[in-house]
Structures are given as structure tokens and as C-alpha cells.
C-alpha positions in Angstrom: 0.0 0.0 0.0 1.5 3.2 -1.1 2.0 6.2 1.6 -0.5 8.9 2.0 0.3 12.1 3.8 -2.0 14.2 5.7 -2.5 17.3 3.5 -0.7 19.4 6.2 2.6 17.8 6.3 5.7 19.1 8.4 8.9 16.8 9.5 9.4 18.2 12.3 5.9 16.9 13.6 6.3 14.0 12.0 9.6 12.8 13.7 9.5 14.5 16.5 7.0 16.2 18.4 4.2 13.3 17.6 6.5 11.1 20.1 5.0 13.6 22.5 2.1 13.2 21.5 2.1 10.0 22.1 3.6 9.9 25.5 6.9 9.0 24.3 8.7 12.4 26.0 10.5 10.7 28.3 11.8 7.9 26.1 15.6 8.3 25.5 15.9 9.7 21.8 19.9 10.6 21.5 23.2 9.4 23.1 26.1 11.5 23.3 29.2 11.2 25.1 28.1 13.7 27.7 24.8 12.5 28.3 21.2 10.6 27.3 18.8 13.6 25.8 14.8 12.1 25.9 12.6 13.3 23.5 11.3 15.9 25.2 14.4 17.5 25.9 15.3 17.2 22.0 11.8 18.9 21.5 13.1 21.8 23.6 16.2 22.6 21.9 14.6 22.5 18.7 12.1 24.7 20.2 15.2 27.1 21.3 16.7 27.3 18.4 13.7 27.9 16.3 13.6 30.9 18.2 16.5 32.3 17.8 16.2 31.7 13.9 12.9 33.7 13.9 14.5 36.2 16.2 17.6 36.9 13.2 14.6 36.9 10.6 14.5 34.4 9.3 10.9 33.5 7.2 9.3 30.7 6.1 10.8 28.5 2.9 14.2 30.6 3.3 17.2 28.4 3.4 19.6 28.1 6.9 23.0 26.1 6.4 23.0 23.0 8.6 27.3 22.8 9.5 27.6 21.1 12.9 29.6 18.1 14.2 27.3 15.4 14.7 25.3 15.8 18.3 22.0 17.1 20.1 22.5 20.6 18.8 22.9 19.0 15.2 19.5 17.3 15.9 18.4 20.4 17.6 19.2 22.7 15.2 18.0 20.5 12.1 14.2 20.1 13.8 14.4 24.2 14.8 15.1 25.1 11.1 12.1 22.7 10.2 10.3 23.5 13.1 9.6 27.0 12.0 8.6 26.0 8.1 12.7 26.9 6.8 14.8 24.7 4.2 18.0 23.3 6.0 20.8 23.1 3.5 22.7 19.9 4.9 27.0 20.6 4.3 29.9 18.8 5.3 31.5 21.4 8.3 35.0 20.8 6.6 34.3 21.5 3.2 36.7 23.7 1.1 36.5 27.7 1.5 36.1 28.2 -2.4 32.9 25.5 -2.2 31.5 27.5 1.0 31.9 30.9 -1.5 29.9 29.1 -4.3 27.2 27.6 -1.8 26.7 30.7 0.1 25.9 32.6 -3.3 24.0 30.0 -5.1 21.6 29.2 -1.5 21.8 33.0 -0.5 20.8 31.2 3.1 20.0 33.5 5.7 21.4 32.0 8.2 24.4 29.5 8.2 25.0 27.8 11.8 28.0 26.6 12.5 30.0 25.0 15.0 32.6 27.5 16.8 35.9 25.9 15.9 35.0 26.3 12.3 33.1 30.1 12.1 36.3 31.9 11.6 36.9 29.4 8.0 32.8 30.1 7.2 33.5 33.7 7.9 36.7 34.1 5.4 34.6 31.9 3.1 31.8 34.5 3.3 33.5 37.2 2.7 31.8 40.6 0.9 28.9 38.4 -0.4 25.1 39.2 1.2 24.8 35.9 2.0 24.7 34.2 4.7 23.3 37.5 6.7 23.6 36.0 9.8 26.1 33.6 11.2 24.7 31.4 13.9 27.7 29.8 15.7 27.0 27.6 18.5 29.6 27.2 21.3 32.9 25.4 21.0 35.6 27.9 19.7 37.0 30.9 18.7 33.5 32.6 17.3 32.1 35.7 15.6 28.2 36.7 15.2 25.4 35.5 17.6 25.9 32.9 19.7 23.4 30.4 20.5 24.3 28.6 23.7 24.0 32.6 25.3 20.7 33.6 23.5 18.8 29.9 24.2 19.3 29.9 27.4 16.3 32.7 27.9 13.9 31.3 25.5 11.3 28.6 26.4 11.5 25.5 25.2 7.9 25.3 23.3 7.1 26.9 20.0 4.6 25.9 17.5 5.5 24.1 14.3 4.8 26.0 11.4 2.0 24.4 8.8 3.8 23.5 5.5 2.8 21.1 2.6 3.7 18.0 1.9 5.5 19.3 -1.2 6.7 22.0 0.1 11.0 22.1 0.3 12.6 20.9 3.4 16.0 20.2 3.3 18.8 20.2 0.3 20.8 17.6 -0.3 23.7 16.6 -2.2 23.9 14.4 -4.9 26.5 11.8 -4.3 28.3 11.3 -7.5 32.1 10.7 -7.9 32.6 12.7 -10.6 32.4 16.4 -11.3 30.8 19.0 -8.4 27.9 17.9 -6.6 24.4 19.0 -7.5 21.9 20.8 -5.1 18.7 18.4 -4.7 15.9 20.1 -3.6 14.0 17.5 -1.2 10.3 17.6 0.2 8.9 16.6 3.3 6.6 14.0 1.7 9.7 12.4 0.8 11.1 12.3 4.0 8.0 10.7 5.2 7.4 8.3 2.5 10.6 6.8 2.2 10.7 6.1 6.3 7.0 4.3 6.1 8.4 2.2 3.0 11.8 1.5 3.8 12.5 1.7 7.3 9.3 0.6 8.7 7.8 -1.8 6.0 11.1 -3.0 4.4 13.6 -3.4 7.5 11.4 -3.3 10.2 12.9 -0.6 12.6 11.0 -0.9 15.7 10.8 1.1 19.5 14.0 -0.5 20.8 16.5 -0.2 18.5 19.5 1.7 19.6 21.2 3.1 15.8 24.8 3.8 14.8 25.7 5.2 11.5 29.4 5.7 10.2 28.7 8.3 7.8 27.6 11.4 9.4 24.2 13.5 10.2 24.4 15.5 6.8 24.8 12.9 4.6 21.2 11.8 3.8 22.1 8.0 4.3 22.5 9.2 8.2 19.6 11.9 8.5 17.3 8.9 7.8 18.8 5.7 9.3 20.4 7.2 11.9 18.2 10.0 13.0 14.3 10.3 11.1 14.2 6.1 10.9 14.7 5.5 14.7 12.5 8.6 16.0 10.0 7.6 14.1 9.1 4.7 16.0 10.6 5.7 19.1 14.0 4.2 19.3 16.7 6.3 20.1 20.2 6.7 18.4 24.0 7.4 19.2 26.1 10.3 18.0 29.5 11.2 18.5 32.1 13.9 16.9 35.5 12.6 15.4 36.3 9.7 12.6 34.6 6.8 12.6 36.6 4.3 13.3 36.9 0.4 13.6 37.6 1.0 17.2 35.1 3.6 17.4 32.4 2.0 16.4 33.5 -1.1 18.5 33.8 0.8 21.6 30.1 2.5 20.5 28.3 -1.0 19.7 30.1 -2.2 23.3 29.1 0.5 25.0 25.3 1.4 24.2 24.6 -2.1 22.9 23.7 -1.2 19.1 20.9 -3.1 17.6 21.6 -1.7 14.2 24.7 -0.5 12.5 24.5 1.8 9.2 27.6 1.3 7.0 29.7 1.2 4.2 32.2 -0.8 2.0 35.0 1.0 3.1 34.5 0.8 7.2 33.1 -2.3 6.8 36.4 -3.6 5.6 38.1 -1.7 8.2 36.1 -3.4 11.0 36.9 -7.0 9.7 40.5 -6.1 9.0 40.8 -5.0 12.5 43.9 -6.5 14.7 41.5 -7.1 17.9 38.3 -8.5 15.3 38.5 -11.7 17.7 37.7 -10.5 20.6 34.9 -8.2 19.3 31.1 -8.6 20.3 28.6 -7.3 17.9 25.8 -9.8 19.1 23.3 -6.8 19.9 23.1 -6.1 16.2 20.4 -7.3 14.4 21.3 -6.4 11.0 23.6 -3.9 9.7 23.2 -1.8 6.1 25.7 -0.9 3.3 25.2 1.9 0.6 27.0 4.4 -1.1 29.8 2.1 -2.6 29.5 -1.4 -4.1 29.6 -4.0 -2.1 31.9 -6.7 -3.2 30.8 -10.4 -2.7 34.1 -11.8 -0.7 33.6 -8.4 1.7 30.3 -9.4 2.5 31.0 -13.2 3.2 34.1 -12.0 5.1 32.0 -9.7 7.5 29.0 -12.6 8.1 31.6 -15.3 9.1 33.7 -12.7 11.2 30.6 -11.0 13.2 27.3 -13.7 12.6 25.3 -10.5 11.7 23.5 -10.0 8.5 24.7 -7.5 6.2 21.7 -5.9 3.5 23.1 -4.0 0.9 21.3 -1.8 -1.0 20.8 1.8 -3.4 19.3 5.2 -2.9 20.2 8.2 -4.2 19.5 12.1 -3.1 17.3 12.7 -6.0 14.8 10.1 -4.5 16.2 10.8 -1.0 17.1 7.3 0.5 17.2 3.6 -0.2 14.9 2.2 -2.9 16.3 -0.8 -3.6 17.6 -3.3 -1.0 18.4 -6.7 0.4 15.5 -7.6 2.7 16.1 -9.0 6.5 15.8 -13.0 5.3 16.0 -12.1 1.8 19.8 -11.7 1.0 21.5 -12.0 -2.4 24.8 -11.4 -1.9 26.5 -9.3 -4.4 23.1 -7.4 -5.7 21.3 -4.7 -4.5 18.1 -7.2 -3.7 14.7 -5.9 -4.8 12.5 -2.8 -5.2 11.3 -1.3 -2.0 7.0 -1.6 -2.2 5.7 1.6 -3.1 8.5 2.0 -5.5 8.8 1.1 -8.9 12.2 0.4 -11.2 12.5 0.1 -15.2 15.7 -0.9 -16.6 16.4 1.1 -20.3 18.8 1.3 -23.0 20.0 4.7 -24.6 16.8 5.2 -26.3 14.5 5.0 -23.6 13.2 1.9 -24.3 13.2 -1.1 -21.5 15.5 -3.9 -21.7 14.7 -7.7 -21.3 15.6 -9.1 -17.6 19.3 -10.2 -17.6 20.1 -7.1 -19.7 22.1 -3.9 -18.7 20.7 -0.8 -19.3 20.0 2.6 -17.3 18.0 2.5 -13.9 14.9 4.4 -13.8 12.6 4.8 -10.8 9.8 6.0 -9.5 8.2 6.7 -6.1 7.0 9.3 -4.0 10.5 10.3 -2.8 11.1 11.8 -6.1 12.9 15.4 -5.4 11.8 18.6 -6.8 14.7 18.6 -8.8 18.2 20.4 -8.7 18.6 24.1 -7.5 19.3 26.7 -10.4 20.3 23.6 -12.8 16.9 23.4 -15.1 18.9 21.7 -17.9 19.8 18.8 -15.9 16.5 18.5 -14.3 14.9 18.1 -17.3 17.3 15.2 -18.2 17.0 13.1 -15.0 13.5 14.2 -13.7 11.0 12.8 -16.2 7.5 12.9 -15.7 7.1 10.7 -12.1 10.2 9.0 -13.0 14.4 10.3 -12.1 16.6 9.0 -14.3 20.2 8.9 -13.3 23.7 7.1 -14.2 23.5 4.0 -12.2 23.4 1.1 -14.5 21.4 -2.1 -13.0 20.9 -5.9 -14.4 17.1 -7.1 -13.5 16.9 -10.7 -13.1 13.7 -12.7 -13.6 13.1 -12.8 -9.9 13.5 -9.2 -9.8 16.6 -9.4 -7.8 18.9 -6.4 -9.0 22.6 -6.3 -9.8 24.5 -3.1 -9.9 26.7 -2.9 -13.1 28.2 0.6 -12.6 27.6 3.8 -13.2 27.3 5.3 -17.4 30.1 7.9 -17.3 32.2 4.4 -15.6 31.7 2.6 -18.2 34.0 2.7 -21.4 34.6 -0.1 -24.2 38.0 -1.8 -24.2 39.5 -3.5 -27.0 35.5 -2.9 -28.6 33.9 -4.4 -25.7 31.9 -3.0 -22.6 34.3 -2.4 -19.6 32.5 -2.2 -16.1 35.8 -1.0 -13.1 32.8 -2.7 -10.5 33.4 -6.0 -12.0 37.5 -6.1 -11.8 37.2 -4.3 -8.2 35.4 -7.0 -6.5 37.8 -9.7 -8.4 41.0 -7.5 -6.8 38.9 -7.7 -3.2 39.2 -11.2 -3.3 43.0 -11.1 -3.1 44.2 -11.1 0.2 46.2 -8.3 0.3 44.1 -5.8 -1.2 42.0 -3.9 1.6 40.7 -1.0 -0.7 40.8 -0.8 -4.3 39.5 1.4 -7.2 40.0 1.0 -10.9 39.7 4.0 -13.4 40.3 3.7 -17.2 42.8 6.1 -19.1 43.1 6.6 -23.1 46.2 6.0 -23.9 48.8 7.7 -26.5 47.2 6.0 -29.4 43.6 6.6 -27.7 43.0 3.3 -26.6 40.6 2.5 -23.4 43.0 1.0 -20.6 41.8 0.0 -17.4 44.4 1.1 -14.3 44.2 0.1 -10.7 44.7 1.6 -7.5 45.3 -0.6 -4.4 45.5 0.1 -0.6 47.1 -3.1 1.1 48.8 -3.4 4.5 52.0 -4.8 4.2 54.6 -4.4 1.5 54.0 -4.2 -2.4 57.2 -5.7 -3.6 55.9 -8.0 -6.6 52.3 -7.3 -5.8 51.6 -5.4 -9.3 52.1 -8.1 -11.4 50.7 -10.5 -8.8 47.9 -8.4 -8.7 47.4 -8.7 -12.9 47.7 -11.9 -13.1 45.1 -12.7 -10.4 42.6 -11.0 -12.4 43.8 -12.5 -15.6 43.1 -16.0 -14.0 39.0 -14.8 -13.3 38.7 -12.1 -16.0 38.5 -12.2 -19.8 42.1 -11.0 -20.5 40.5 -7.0 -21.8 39.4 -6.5 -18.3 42.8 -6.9 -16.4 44.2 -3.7 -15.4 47.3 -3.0 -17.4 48.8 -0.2 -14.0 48.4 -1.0 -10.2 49.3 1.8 -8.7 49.3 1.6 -4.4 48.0 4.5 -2.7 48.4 4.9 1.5 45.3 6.0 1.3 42.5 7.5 -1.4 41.1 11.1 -2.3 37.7 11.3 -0.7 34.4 13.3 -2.3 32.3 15.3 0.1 30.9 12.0 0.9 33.5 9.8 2.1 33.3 8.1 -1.4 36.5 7.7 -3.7 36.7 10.7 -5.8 37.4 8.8 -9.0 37.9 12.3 -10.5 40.8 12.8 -8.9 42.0 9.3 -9.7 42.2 10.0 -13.5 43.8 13.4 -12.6 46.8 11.0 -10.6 47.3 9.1 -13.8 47.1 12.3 -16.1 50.2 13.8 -14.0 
């Protein structure tokens, strides 16, 4: 059954203050390091610092940059902006000065609240432009402009949520893609709501006592909902904390608060099995753990059920449709796909003409669904391109099997021909993850001086690299048609990162143009 909204629709009821409502107040909602904040106390900083917003001026449907270390005045501050019928514009507090400079124009927020170690970089990033007009900086630093911990303290902690529609915007986010700047998506609160009834609730089954724990971080939409709107709305409460997430973090987190579920990704999730101490680890509280954002290779998966006992469910979502959309289900696991279509959403699979493919053909992933974004901010061209009719269309190419279990293939601007035939990188990565020295691995291709298509590796391993290149090629060349085995291995300590956490392939290609 599909999701209906009320036709008065605001988030910030919806996640939050209807656990009052319900006479959930004094159920615990977030844990920190300092301390355990119930609902009702999360309900009052909102309140608080939806009151000092209106008191700067700032209006309905105006945007307020989001910028905080994850924590209750994160949470706080994210329900205040929605609280009082404002767009939060969700950014990474550490991105670059001159990608500030271009958001700050291109949002023209009125408000930008940051965290105080970092309002002396958002202020040099502002600079002479108009925008933001007010710079919010809660406490923890060196800071200039208002500060919030000195004005909430006078306000009360109730304040009315503002009416908005269910279409009406509610938070930006940013598109996720490893190539080329990252695109404002314009989200709604229907979407919000929709995707928690159909994935979280209906698909994974979150439920009142679930304790969540997310690697990435609050402003990456993977966290906002499995890590903060999935367990409030049912109740459950989840734990935050500042710094790197860590294989020892995270132990010491799931140790400590007893996790029941654990939102991941490749990357960590290779860190945590890798992990000198993974013997004497105890992740028995978990009941199921999710991956998104990368691939998920096969022997990674296999590795982390036979090292911890707890199921794994991969899955895809993208900004433009807000969250997941297609996943493995809890007792329905296919390793090395995405699983199936989330009910209430609806996939095609289509070649370059728009036309659909038969099952157990490649082609481009189009889907449809009530999560479906307004479209991108001051970029009408390539709305019009992805956003078609009810359906988005982006660059993730997919393999539908009969059963409807779906394989990710890549993404289009991945995928090249080599020696005339179709080259997928996904395909020779999760072959190089099966070598035991590889811990992290991405392969890029790179015309050569004739202009010829060749496929290049880079590897992060552990121990020394002596040998290991041509080790390395020939492994592939003993599971691989002989086209697909990368013809450089190049070994990296570590790998250039997008705003996301994800391997900025971008940068990859620029490493091999030098």
C-alpha cells in the first residue's frame, strides 16, 4: 500500500514532536558522550533554536545552512530550522573555503549555523557576499556573530510548528556522485515521510527498541534517515558522537550502548573485519547492519557474516529520491546485488533510447516513487534530463533478473569499451577484493597515446608491495577475460575522498594524467 500524507505535512511533527504526543517524551531519543537527551528535551532545543532563527529573521521557505559536528545541537538545530517551516541546507563542516563561497551565493541562506571551531573558515569563506546575513555559531571555539548557547538559554522550550505542505521544500541535499561538483537536490517533506514508512518501517522493520549507529555522518542523507528520522519515528533512540569513525570507534560505541543496528559502508566495513583485535569483538546486539554508497563486493560481504554472525543488507538510494529504494530484505539476501525494489516504489531498466531492456540485460535505472525530489537548484537543464515525468533518471546502470533481484553494473560515465567491448571498473574491483592483500581498491580507465581505453588500478594493502603489481594482474587475468585486467596497479596509502566519504574517481584520473 503506497503512503498517503496528511494534506498538512511538516517533518518536524512527524519525527519528532508526535513522540510527545504520544507519550513518548521521556523515552531516550539521542546518546552522546556527555549524556542521554529524551525526546522531550530534544523537543526543547529544537524549540530554542527555532527561536533564535525567527529572532535573526529568518521567514518561512528561506534556506539556513546545517554545518555542525554530529550531536543534540545538530538534531536540535535541524528540527528548529524545520520547526519554524525553513529549508536546511545539509553541508559537510569541513568542506573547502572556495565550495562555501559558491554555496553561500547559489543558496543566498540567511542564516548559516556553525560550530565554533569552524566560524572563523565560514566567515573568510563568506566574505563581501550578502549571504549568509547571519552567522549562527554555537559554542565550542573561537567565534564571531550570535551565539546560540548565550541567547537559548532565555527562551522557552515550546514553539509551535509551522504548517507546510507535503511538497513544500525541506531540506537540500547533495547528490552523491564521484565525478564532477555535486548538485543541489531540492527534497520535500513527503519524501522524508514516504521513504521512512516504506523503507525503514515496511522493508527493515525498525522498531521502539532499537539503539542506531551510522558511520557516515548526520548531513549525509544515508544518516539523516537511518540514523536520526528512521529510529525517531518509531521511538527508538540513536547514538552520536564527533570525530572519525573508526573500527575502534564503532567497537567501543556498539560495546558500550549495545547497538541493535549499525548503518555502514564498504569502506569501514572492511576496516572493521580487518581490525587487529576482530576476535575479541562482540557485535551480538546487532540485528542487521546496512551498506550503501559504494558497491559492495561479494568476498567483503561473506568476510563480515563469518567474522561477526550479523547480516549484512546492501542496498541503493540516491539524493534525487532521497534514500534507499532498492535493498536486500532481513531474510532475503542475495549477496553481491542490490536485492529488490522497496514496495511503493517502482524500477525500469532502459537502453540509450528509452526503451526497456529484457531481464538479464544492462541498461540505465529508472525509478519511481513518491520520494522523487523537486529537482536540482538553479540547474533546469539537468533536471529536465533526469527528472521525467514521475520518474528520475540517473547514471547508475542495473541488471534485472527474472526474480527481480537487481545487480549493480556501474555507473554510465564508468563505463567505457575496451578492445571494442563493454568495460565495467565494479566488475575487476570485486575480483582484486578477493586477493588477500588488497583492503581497498578502485579501478579507473585512461586513453592511452594512441587513444585506446585501458583499465588502471589503485590498491590500498597493508603490508609491503614488492611483486604485488604483477601479482595483482595476473590474479585478475586467471577470473577475467584478458580485456578487463588492469594494465597499472598503482598503491596508494590512502584515497582522495568526495564530500561524501566516497573515492573521488575524478581525482583518480587526474593521478594518472600527471
Amino acid at each position: 500500500m503506497p503512503f498517503e500524507p496528511p494534506s498538512s505535512l511538516n517533518i518536524a511533527d512527524y519525527f519528532l514532536e508526535e513522540r510527545l504526543r504520544e507519550g513518548q517524551g521521556d523515552r531516550v531519543a539521542l546518546r552522546t558522550a556527555e549524556r542521554l537527551w529524551t525526546y522531550r528535551e530534544v523537543s526543547q532545543l529544537a524549540a530554542r533554536f527555532g527561536q533564535v532563527l525567527l529572532g535573526l529573521g529568518v521567514r518561512q521557505e528561506e534556506r539556513v545552512l546545517i554545518a555542525l559536528p554530529d550531536g543534540a545541537e545538530y538534531v536540535g538545530a535541524l528540527f528548529g530550522i524545520l520547526k519554524i517551516g525553513a529549508v536546511a541546507v545539509m553541508v559537510n563542516p569541513a568542506l573547502e573555503p572556495e565550495k562555501l563561497s559558491g554555496l553561500f551565493a547559489s543558496s543566498r541562506a540567511a542564516v548559516a549555523v556553525v560550530h565554533g571551531s569552524a566560524a572563523k573558515a565560514f566567515e573568510a569563506a563568506r566574505g563581501d557576499l550578502a549571504w549568509p546575513r547571519e552567522m549562527l555559531v554555537v559554542e565550542g571555539g573561537p567565534s564571531t556573530g550570535s551565539v546560540f548557547s548565550t541567547e537559548a538559554e532565555k527562551l522557552s522550550g515550546e514553539l509551535e510548528t509551522t504548517p507546510t505542505h507535503p511538497d513544500d521544500p525541506a531540506i537540500w541535499l547533495f547528490s552523491g556522485g564521484t565525478t564532477g561538483l555535486p548538485k543541489a537536490v531540492v527534497q520535500t517533506h513527503r519524501s522524508f515521510a514516504n521513504s521512512t514508512e516504506l523503507y525503514a518501517k515496511r522493508a527493515l522493520g525498525y522498531r521502539e527498541d532499537d539503539i542506531t549507529l551510522s558511520v557516515p555522518k548526520l548531513y549525509f542523507g544515508y544518516a539523516t534517515g537511518s540514523n536520526l528520522f528512521f529510529p525517531f519515528s518509531v521511538g527508538a533512540s540513536t547514538i552520536l558522537f564527533e570525530g572519525k569513525p573508526t573500527a575502534a570507534t564503532l567497537f567501543a560505541q556498539i560495546r558500550r550502548h549495545r547497538a541493535t543496528i549499525l548503518i555502514n559502508v564498504p569502506t569501514v566495513i572492511q576496516q572493521m573485519v580487518s581490525h587487529p583485535q576482530v576476535a575479541e569483538q562482540d557485535l551480538s546486539s546487532l540485528r542487521f547492519a546496512t551498506s550503501a554508497g559504494e558497491a559492495l563486493p561479494v568476498p567483503l560481504y561473506h568476510r563480515w557474516k563469518e567474522t561477526f554472525g550479523v547480516e549484512l543488507l546492501d542496498g541503493l538510494g540516491t539524493a534525487e529520491m532521497w534514500h534507499v529504494f532498492l535493498t536486500n530484505h532481513p531474510g532475503d539476501v542475495h549477496p553481491g546485488t542490490l536485492g529488490k525494489v522497496v514496495d511503493g516504489f517502482e524500477i525500469k531498466v532502459c537502453d540509450d533510447e528509452d526503451r526497456e531492456v529484457p531481464d538479464g540485460e544492462v541498461g540505465r535505472l529508472w525509478v519511481a516513487g513518491d520520494s522523487r525530489a523537486l529537482g536540482y537548484w538553479q540547474d533546469a537543464r539537468k533536471s529536465a534530463e533526469s527528472f521525467r515525468g514521475r520518474w528520475f533518471v540517473g547514471g547508475d546502470l542495473v541488471c534485472r533478473a527474472p526474480d527481480g533481484v537487481v545487480t549493480y553494473c556501474g555507473r554510465g560515465d564508468d563505463m567505457f569499451k575496451v578492445g571494442g567491448k563493454w568495460f565495467s571498473p565494479g566488475e575487476v574491483e570485486s575480483c582484486l577484493m578477493r586477493h588477500h592483500a588488497v583492503k581497498e581498491c578502485a579501478v579507473v580507465v585512461l586513453e592511452n597515446a594512441e587513444g585506446l581505453a585501458k583499465p588502471c588500478a589503485f590498491v590500498r594493502t597493508e603490508g609491503g608491495t614488492a611483486g604485488l603489481e604483477d601479482e595483482l594482474k595476473s590474479f585478475v587475468l586467471a577470473s577475467l577475460a584478458p580485456y578487463k585486467h588492469p594494465r597499472r596497479v598503482i598503491f596508494l596509502d590512502d584515497f582522495p575522498r568526495t564530500h561524501l566519504g566516497k573515492i573521488d574517481r575524478k581525482a583518480l584520473r587526474g593521478k594518472l594524467e600527471e
